[in-house]
N, C-alpha and C positions, 0 to 999 in steps of 0.2 A: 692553510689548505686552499685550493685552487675553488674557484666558484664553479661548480658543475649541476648542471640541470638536469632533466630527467632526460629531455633530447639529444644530450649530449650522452647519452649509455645507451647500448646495442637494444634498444624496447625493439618491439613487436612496430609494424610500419601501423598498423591501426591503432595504437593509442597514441600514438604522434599527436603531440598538438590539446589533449586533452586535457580534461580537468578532473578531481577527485569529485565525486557527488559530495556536498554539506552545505550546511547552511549556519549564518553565523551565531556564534552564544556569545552574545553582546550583556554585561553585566548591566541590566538595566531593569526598575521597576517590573514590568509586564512583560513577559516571553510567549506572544501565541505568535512564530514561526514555525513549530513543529510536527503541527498536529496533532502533539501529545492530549494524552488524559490530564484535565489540569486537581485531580483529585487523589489525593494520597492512597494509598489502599486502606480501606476499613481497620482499626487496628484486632479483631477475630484473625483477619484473614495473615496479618503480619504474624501473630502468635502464631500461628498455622504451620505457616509456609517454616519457621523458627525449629516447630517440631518435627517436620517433615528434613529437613536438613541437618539436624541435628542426627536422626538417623540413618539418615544416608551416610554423615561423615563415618558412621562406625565401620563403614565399610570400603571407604574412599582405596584404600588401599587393591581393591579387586574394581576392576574396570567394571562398566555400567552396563547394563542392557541394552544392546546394542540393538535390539530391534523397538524398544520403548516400548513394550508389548501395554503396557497399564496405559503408560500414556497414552497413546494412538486409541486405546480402547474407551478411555476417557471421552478424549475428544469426538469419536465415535459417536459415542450418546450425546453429546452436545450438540452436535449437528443432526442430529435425528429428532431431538428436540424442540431445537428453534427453527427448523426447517420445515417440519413435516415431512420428510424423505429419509427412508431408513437406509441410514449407511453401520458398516461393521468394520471391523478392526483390518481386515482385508484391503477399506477399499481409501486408509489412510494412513498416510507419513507425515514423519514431524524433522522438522531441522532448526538450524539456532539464525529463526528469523524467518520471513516469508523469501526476504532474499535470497537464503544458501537454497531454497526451494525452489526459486526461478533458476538458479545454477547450476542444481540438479539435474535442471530440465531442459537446459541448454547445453550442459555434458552430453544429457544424455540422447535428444532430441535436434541437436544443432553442431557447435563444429565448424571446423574447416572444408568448406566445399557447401557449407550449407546455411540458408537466409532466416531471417525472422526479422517481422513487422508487427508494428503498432502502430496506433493512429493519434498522429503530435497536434497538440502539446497533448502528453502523458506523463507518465510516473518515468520519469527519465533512468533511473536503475534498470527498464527493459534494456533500452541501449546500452547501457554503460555494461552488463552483464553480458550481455550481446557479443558487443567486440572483446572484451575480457576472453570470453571462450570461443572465439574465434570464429563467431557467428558472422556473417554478413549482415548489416541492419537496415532498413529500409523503412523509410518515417513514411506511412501511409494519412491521406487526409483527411481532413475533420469541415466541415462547413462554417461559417462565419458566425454562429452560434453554438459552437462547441461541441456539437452533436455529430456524431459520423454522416455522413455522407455515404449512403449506402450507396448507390451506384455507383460513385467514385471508387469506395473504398472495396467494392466486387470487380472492377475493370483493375484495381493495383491488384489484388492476389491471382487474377486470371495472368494478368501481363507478367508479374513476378514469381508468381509459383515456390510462393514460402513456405520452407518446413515448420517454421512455427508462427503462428498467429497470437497476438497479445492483444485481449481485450480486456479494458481496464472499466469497472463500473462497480459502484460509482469513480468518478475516472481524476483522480487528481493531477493537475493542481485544479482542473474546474469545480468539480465539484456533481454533476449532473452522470445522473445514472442512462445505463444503454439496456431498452428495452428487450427482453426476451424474442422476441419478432426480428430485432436485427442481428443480434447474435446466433441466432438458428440460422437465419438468411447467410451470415460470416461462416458458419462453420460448415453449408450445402457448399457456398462458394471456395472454399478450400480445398473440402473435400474432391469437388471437382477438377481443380486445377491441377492438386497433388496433394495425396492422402498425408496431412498435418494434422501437425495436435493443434489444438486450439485452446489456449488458455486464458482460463476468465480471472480474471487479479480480482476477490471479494474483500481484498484489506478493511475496507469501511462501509461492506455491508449493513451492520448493526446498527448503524445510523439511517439506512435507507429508509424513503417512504414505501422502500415496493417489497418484493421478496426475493430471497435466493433464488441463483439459477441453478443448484445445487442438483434438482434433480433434471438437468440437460445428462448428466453424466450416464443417467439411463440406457443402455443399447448405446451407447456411443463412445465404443474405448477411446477415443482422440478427441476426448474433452477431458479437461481438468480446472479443478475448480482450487483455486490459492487464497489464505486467509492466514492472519495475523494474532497474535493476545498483545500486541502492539496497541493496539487502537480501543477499541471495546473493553478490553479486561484491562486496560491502566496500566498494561508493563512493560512499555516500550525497553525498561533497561532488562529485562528477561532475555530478552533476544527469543522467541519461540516462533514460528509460522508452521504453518501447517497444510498439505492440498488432500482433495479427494477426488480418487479419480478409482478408473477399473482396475482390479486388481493386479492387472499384466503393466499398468503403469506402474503401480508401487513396486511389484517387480524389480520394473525395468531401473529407475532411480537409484537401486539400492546396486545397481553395479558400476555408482561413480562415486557412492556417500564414502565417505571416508570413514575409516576403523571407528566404533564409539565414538561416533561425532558428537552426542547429542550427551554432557556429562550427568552425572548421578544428580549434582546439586541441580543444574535444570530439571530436569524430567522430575525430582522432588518439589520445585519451587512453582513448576505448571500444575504437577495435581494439585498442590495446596489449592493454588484460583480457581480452580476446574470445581473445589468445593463449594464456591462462593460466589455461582454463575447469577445467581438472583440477584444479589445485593450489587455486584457490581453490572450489573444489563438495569439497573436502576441508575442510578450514574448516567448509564447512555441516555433513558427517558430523559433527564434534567439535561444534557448538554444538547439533545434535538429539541429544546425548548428554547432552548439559550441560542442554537445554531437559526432556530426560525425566525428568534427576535432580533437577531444579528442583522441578517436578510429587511425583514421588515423596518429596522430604522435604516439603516443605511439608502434603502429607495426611497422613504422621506426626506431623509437630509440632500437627496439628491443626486446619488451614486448611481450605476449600473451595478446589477448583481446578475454574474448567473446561478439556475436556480441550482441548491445544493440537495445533495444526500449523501452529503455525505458530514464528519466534525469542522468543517471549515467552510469559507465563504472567498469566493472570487469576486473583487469589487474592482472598478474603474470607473469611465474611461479616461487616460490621462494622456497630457504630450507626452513627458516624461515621469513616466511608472518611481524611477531612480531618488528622483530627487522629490516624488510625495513621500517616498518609503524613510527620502532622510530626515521629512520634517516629522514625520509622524516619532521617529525614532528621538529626533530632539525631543518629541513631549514625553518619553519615557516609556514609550509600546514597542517595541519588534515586531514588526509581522514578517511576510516573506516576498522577498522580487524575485519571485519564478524564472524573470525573464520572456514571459510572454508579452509581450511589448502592446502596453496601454493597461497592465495592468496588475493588480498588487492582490497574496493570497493572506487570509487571518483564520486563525485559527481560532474555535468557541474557546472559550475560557470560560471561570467564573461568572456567577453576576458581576462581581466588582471590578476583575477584569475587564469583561464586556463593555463595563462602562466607560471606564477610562480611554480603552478604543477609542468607544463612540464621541466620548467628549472629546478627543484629539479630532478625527475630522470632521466633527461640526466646526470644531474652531478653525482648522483648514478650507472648512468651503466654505463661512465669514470671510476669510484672509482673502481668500481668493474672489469672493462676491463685491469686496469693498473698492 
């Protein structure tokens, strides 16, 4: 068979040239490249989720609730909870992942003919989703400290006049949350330019020192607020995300979701965890102990960090980012080469995890000290 590329088949002229989003699984001691929860699920909550799927199979034969009426309602009271902002079944959807929920959003709010911006480096799936649906992308800027640039970043959606705005906070791969004050300021400036949605990605909120922006969505149908059980709840392999927004949004999404996107054994496997919101938002207290002490040796031994709030820690500064990432990988750690050039992301892990990190670049900045 002849060696054929992806460039070499009739693609779309915008993913020319691209890459797949992943990151690698390297068979090795310590995997904090993910940002995963590095903590199994409680075993109540495994029995749970066991019985909850077990009843659903009895009925696998008849297609799912298509509208997740339990689940969404679920979720409902959980954000009404840890928020203090009361949301109802109305003003939420659920898809398989926070991604097919940025996609939703870009069916339904983007398109051919029409742009959407974030401010790089970010959570690179904005883009990647972007051009997938035939959005126009447009990498908006950030300051030399990772922070938006708000004046900057109100002269690009004035001069660019994007239908969707993607603000990411806390904002990976940095780590550093976007104050309430600039996101109101993003989303007067949108509004003004050309009436957009604006979208707040809260993936790893629950790690934040600060609070949801959850209740922006107030009087403000052209905000939506995006959130994960990826990260928090420990199920990255669930696949679940979830947004809240005005109810003419949830509306609006549901005229690109695909038939019963969201299957029985999900929507079964989410409420199980939705039961066991306490035990595992404990988890999260221990890995923002783990994430602060991360921060704190690392600027001992003599790194740069920015600050996090999020499960993970951006450290530097290096010549080359590449080849710390391979020593560190010789001692038996993966972390992640984002590609933001001078610098490498880790993800909290265990204490013991933690450690092994930390004892990999101490021994690297000896190496380098000597």
């Amino acid at each position: 068979m002849s060696d054929v590329r992806i460039d070499d088949l009739p693609v779309r002229d915008e993913l020319r040239g691209k890459s797949p989003y992943g990151a690698p699984q390297l068979d090795v001691p310590v995997r904090l490249n993910t940002n995963e929860n590095p903590y199994p699920l409680p075993e109540a909550l495994v029995e749970r989720i066991a019985e909850r799927v077990r009843d659903a199979a009895r009925n696998l034969n008849r297609y799912p609730d298509r509208d997740a009426v339990e689940l969404r309602t679920r979720l409902a009271e959980y954000l009404t909870k840890t928020s203090g902002y009361e949301v109802g079944l109305a003003n939420v959807w659920a898809a398989n992942g926070s991604n097919e929920v940025i996609q939703q959003l870009l069916q339904t709010f983007g398109g051919p003919g029409r742009t959407a911006i974030g401010f790089e480096p970010s959570y690179s799936m904005h883009g990647l989703i972007s051009r997938g649906t035939g959005t126009g992308w447009i990498s908006g800027p950030r300051g030399g400290d990772f922070t938006i640039d708000l004046a900057a970043a109100e002269k690009a959606i004035a001069e660019y006049r994007p239908d969707v705005v993607f603000i990411t906070t806390p904002n990976n791969p940095t780590g550093n949350a976007v104050s309430r004050e600039t996101v109101l300021a993003l989303y007067e400036a949108a509004q003004a330019a050309k009436p957009s949605m604006v979208v707040v990605d809260e993936a790893y909120i629950e790690f934040s020192h600060g609070d949801s922006l959850l209740s922006l969505i107030e009087g403000r149908p052209n905000v939506v607020v995006s959130r994960t059980m990826s990260k928090a709840f420990g199920a990255a392999g669930l696949r679940l995300g979830y947004l809240a927004a005005h109810p003419a949004v949830v509306d609006a999404v549901q005229l690109v979701r695909l038939p019963y996107h969201l299957s029985a054994v999900t929507q079964a496997t989410a409420l199980a965890a939705l039961e066991h919101t306490d035990t595992l938002l404990g988890y999260v207290e221990q890995l923002k102990l783990e994430r602060d002490r991360l921060v704190e040796e690392l600027r001992a031994i003599g790194y740069e960090v920015t600050e996090s709030d999020a499960n993970f820690v951006q450290f530097g500064r290096f010549e080359d980012a590449h080849e710390v990432w391979q020593k560190i990988l010789d001692r038996g750690v993966l972390v992640r080469d984002n590609g933001v050039p001078g610098w490498l992301r880790v993800t909290a892990g265990t204490p013991a995890e933690n450690d092994a990190f930390l004892d990999a670049v101490r021994e690297l900045k000896k190496e380098q000290s000597a």
